[in-house]
LOTORDREN-365135 format. One record per residue (C-alpha): residue in three letters; x, y, z. Coordinates in pm, whole numbers, always signed. Example, Ala and Ser with C-alpha at 12.3 -4.5 7.8 and 13.67 -1.06 7.14 Angstrom:
BEGIN
<rec "ALA",<+1230,-450,+780>>
<rec "SER",<+1367,-106,+714>>
END
This chain:
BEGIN
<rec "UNK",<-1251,+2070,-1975>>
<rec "UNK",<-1025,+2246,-2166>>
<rec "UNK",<-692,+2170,-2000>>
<rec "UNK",<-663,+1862,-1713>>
<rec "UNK",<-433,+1869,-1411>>
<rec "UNK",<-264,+1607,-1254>>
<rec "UNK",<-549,+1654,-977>>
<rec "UNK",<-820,+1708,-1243>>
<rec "UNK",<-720,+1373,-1408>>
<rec "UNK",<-716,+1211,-1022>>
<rec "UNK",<-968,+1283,-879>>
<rec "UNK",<-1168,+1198,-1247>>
<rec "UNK",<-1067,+953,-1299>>
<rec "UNK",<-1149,+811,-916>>
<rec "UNK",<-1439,+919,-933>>
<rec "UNK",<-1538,+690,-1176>>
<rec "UNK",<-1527,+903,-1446>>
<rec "UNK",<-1318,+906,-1752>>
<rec "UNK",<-1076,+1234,-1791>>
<rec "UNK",<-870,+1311,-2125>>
<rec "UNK",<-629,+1023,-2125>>
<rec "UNK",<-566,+726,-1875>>
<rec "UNK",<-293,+831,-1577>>
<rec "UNK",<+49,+627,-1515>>
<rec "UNK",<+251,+610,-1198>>
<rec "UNK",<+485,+343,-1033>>
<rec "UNK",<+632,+263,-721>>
<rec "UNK",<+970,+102,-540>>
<rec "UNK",<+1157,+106,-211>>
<rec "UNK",<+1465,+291,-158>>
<rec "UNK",<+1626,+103,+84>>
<rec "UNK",<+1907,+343,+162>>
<rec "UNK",<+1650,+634,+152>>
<rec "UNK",<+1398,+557,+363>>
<rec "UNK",<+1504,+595,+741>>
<rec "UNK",<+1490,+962,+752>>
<rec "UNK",<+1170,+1245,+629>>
<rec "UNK",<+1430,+1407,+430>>
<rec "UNK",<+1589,+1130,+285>>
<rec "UNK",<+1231,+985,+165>>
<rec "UNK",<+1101,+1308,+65>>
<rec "UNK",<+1390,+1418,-156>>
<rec "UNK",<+1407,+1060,-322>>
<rec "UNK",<+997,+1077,-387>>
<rec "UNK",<+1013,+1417,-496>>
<rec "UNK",<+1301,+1346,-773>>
<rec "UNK",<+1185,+993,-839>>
<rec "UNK",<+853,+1142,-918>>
<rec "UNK",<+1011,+1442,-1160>>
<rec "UNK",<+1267,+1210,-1358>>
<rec "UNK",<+973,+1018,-1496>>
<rec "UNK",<+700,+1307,-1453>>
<rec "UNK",<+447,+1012,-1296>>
<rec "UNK",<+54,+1161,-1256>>
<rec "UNK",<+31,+1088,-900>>
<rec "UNK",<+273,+946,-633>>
<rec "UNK",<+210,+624,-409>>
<rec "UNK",<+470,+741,-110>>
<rec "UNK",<+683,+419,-33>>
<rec "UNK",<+776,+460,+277>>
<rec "UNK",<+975,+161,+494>>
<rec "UNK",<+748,-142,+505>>
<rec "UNK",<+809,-123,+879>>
<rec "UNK",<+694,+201,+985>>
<rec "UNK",<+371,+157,+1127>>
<rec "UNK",<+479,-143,+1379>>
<rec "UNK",<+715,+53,+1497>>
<rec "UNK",<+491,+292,+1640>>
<rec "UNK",<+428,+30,+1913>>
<rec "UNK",<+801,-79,+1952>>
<rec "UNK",<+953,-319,+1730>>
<rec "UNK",<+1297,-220,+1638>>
<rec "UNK",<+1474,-301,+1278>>
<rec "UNK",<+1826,-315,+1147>>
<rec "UNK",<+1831,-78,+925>>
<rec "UNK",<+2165,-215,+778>>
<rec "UNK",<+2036,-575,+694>>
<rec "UNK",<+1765,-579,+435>>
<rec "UNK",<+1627,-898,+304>>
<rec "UNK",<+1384,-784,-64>>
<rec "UNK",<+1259,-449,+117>>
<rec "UNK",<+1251,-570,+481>>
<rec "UNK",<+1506,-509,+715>>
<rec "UNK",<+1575,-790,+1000>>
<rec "UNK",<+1378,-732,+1308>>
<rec "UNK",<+1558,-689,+1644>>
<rec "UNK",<+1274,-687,+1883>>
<rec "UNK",<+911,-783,+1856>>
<rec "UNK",<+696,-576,+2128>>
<rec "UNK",<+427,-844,+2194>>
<rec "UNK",<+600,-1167,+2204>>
<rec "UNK",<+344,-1360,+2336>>
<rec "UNK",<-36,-1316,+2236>>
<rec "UNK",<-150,-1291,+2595>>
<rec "UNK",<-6,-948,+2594>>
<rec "UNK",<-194,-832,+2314>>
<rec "UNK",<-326,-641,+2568>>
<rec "UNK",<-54,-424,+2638>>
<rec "UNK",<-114,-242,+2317>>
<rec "UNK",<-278,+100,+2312>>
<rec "UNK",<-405,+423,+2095>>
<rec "UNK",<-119,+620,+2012>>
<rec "UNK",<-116,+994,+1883>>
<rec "UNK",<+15,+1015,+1547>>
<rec "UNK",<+220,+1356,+1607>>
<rec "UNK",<+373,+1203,+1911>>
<rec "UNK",<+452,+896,+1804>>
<rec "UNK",<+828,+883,+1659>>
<rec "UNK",<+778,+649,+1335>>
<rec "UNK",<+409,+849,+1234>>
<rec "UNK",<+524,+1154,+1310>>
<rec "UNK",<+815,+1133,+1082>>
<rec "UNK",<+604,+1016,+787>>
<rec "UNK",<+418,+1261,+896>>
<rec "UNK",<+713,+1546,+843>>
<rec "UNK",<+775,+1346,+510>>
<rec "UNK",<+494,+1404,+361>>
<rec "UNK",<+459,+1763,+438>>
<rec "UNK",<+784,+1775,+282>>
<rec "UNK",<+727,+1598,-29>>
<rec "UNK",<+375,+1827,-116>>
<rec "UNK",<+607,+2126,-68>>
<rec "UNK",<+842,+1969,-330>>
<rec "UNK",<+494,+1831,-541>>
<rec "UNK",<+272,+2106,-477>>
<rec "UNK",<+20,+2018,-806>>
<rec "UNK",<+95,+1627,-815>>
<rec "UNK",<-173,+1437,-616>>
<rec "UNK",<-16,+1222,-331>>
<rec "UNK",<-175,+907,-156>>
<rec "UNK",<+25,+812,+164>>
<rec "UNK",<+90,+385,+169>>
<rec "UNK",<-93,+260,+510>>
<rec "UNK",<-126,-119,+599>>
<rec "UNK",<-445,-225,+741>>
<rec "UNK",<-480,-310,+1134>>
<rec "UNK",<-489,-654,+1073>>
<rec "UNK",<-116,-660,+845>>
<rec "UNK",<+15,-423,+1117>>
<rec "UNK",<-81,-650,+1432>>
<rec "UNK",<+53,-903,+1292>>
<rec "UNK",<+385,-703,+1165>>
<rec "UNK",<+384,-655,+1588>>
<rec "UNK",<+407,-996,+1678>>
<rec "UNK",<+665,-1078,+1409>>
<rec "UNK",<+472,-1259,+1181>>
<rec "UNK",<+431,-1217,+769>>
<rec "UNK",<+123,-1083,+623>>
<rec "UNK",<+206,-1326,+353>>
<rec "UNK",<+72,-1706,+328>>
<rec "UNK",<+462,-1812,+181>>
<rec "UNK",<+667,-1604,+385>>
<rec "UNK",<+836,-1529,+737>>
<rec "UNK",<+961,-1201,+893>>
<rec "UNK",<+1345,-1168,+865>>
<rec "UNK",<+1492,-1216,+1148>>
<rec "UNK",<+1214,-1406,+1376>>
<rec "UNK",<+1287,-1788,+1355>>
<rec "UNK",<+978,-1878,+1611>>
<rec "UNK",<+653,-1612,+1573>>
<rec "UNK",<+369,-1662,+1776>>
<rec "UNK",<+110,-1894,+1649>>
<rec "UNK",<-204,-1767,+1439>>
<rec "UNK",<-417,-2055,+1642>>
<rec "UNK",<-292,-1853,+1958>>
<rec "UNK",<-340,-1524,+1814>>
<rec "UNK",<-728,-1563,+1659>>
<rec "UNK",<-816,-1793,+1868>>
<rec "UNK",<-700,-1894,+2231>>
<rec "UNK",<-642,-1466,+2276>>
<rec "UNK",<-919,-1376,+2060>>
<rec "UNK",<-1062,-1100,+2280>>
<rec "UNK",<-683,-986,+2306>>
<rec "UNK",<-671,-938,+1936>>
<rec "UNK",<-1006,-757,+1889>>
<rec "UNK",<-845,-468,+2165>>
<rec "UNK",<-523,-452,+1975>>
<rec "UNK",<-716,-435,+1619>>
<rec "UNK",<-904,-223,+1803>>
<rec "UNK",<-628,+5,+1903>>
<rec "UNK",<-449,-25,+1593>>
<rec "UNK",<-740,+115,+1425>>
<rec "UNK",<-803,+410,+1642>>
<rec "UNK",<-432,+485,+1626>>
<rec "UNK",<-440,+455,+1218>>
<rec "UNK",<-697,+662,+1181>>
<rec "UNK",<-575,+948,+1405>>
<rec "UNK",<-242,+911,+1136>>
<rec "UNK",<-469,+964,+890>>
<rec "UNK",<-658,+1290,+993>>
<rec "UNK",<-321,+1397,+1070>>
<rec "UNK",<-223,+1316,+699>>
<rec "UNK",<-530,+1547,+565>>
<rec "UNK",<-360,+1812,+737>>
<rec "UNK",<-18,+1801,+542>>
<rec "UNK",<-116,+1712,+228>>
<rec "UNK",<-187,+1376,+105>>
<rec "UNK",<-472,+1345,-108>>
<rec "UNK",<-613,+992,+8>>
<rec "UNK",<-430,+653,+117>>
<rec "UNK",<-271,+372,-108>>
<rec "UNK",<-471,+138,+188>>
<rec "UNK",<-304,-186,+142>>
<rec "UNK",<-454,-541,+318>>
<rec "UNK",<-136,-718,+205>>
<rec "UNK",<-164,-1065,+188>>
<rec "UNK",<-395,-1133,+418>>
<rec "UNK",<-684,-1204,+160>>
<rec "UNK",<-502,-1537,+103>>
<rec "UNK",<-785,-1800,+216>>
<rec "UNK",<-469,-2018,+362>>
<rec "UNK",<-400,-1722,+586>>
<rec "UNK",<-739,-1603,+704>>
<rec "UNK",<-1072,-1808,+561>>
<rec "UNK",<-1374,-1564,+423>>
<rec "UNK",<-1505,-1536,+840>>
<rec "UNK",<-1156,-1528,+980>>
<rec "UNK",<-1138,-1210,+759>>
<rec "UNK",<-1418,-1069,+798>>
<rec "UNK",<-1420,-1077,+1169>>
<rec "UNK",<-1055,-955,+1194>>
<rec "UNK",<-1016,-740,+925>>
<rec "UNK",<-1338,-578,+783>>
<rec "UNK",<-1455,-429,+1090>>
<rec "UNK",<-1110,-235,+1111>>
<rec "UNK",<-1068,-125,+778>>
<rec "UNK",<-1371,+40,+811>>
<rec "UNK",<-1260,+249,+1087>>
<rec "UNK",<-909,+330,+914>>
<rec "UNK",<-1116,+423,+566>>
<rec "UNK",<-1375,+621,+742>>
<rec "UNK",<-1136,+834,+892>>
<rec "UNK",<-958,+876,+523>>
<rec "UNK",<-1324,+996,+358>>
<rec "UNK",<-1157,+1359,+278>>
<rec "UNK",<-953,+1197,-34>>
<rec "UNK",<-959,+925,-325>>
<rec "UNK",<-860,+596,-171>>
<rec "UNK",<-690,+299,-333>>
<rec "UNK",<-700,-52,-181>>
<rec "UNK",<-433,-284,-283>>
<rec "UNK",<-479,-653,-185>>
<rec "UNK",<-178,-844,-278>>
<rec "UNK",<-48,-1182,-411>>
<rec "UNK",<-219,-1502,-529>>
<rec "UNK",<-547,-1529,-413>>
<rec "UNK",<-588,-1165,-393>>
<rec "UNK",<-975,-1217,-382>>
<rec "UNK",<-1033,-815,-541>>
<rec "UNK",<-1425,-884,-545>>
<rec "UNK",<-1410,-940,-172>>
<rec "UNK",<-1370,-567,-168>>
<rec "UNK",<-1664,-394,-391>>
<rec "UNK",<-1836,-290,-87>>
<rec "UNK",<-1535,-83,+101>>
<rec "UNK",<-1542,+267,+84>>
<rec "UNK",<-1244,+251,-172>>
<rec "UNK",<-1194,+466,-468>>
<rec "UNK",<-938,+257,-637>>
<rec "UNK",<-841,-136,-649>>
<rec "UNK",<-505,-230,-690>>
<rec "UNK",<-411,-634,-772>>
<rec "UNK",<-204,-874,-917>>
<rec "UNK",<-377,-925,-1263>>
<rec "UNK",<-121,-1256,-1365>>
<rec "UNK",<-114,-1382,-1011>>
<rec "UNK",<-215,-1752,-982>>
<rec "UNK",<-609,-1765,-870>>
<rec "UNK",<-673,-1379,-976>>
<rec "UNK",<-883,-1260,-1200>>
<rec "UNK",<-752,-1030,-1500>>
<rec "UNK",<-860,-650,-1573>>
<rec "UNK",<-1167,-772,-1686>>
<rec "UNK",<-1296,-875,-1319>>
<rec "UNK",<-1652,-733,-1204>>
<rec "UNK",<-1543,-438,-975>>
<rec "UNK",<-1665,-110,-880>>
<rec "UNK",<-1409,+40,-803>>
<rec "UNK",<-1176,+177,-1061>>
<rec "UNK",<-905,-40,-1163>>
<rec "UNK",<-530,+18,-1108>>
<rec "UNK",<-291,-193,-1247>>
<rec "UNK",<-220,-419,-1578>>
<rec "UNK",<+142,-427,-1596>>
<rec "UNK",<+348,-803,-1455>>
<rec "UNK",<+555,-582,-1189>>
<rec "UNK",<+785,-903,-1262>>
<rec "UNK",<+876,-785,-1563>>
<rec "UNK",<+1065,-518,-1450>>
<rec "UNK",<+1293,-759,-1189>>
<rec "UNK",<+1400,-866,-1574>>
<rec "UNK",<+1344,-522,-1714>>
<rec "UNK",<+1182,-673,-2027>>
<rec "UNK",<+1081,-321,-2224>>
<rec "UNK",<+877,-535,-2484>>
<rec "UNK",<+687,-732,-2225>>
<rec "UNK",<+613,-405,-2037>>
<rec "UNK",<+506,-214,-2355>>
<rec "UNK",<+294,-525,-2490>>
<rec "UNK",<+101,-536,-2153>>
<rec "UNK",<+38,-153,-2096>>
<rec "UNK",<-97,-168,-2442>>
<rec "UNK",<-302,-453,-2377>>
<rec "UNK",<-440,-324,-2072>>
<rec "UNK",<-525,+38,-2226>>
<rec "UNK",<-673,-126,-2498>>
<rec "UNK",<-917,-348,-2314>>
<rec "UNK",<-981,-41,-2090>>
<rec "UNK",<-1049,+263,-2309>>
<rec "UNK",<-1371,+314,-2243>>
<rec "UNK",<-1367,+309,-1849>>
<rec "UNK",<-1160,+506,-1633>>
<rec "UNK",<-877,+355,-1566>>
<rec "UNK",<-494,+376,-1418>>
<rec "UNK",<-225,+201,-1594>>
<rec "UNK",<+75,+69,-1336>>
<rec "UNK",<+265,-208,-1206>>
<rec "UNK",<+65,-496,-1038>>
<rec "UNK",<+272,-455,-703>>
<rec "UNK",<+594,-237,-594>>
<rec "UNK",<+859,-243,-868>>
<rec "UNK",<+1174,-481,-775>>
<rec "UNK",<+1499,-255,-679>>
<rec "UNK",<+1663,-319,-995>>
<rec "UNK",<+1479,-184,-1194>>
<rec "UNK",<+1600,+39,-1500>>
<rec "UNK",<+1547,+387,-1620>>
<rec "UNK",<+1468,+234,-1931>>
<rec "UNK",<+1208,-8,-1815>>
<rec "UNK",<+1028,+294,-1618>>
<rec "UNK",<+1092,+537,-1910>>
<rec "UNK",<+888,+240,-2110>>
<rec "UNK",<+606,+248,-1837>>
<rec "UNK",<+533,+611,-1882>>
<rec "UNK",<+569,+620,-2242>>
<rec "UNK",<+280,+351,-2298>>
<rec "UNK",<+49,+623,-2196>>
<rec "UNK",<+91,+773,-2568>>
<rec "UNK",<+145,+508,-2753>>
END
């Protein structure tokens, strides 16, 4: 091929196959952009040209898909990227059962992404775009008001209900709202085909932890689900990011994924060198840039492109960039690329 794309070098390179260079991109929360289509699509679509990234992970509000089914956020109290939730919509896991398939485009929180997206391929008509959407089992239990993370708590919820009550005294009740969930995610995701995103940044969270869910915990409340969300998203190059110590990447080798996206220095993980299938995304300590150490960040890229050269392979932070971040620091990011 005589001159690669942005999509040429994409879809390549997700495909398993190597294209003429590595691609670069990175990702972070704008906090005071986010609560509006136009406010995230502007700050994408200039966030994406100052630094000229190869493809765009959308970041919208880590909320977004629970409150499709109700919960309600302050919007002017963030703690990290999380505002405090005001309301949880199933406060009790016996009404589990109260939650049903929504449409996307008439649902207010999906059909805004919705809008956004639209909005940011207008503004990005040749970059390739993967929309960010949480799994069923990270979004159920975003609902009830409790973390997706082993170490951490929702803002703003001081008493969540119980996973014992959850998985196992409402168990039925969980399957229909995973069930649900799924159904409703994967209507969103059709939906997404249609205004332009080119796959799904599909991200389990934390929930790969084995101190959150054991190997048949997850596999009875997540894998079944995931395949219905990722089935849906067939049309495009999908990425799977499983986050945080733990991260368990090999659990994923048979998921209709594309892409797998990890935290390569996170205690219990395996580095770049792990036995995968799909293609690898990552390399870079997305600590480094809370500290916006350029030589760490240049020493790892090169590190990672170097151990990589001869697979296909995309070069970015391990997990969404902290907000203060630097120009300089991202600058250093892209730069590695041809280095």
């Amino acid at each position: 091929m005589s001159e690669w794309s942005k999509q040429d070098r994409f879809k390549a390179i997700l495909s398993g196959e190597k294209a003429d260079r590595p691609i670069v991109s990175g990702w972070r929360h704008f906090i005071d952009k986010e609560q509006t289509a136009d406010d995230l699509a502007q700050t994408t679509i200039s966030f994406t040209k100052q630094y000229d990234w190869d493809w765009v992970k959308i970041n919208p509000r880590a909320t977004y898909l629970a409150e499709a089914w109700g919960n309600q956020y302050d919007f002017t109290d963030y703690q990290t990227v999380f505002p405090r939730q005001q309301t949880t919509a199933i406060s009790s896991a016996v009404n589990l059962w109260d939650i049903e398939v929504k449409k996307a485009v008439h649902t207010a929180s999906l059909a805004e992404h919705l809008e956004g997206v639209r909005k940011i391929r207008q503004g990005l008509p040749d970059t390739p775009l993967i929309q960010t959407v949480f799994s069923p089992l990270t979004v159920l239990l975003f609902i009830v008001g409790r973390s997706a993370y082993v170490t951490k708590t929702v803002f703003g919820i001081e008493h969540p209900v119980t996973l014992e009550s959850l998985f196992k005294e409402h168990r039925a009740a969980a399957h229909h709202a995973l069930h649900a969930i799924s159904l409703t995610l994967a209507d969103y995701v059709q939906e997404l085909q249609q205004v332009g995103s080119d796959g799904l940044f599909y991200a389990v969270t934390g929930t790969a932890h084995p101190g959150l869910f054991d190997e048949a915990m997850f596999d009875e409340f997540s894998r079944p689900y995931d395949s219905i969300v990722l089935e849906a998203a067939n049309y495009g190059k999908n990425i799977l990011h499983t986050c945080g110590a733990y991260a368990q990447p090999e659990k994923f080798n048979d998921y209709r994924i594309d892409g797998i996206s990890w935290d390569t220095v996170a205690e219990g993980n395996p580095g770049l060198e792990a036995d995968l299938k799909a293609t690898k995304v990552g390399g870079v300590d997305h600590g480094l840039f809370a500290v916006n150490d350029i030589a760490q960040i240049k020493q790892q890229a090169k590190e990672a492109l170097t151990l990589m050269k001869d697979q296909p392979f995309i070069l970015s932070p391990n997990c969404a960039i902290p907000l203060n971040v630097t120009d300089e620091a991202l600058a250093q990011l892209k730069q590695s690329i041809f280095e």
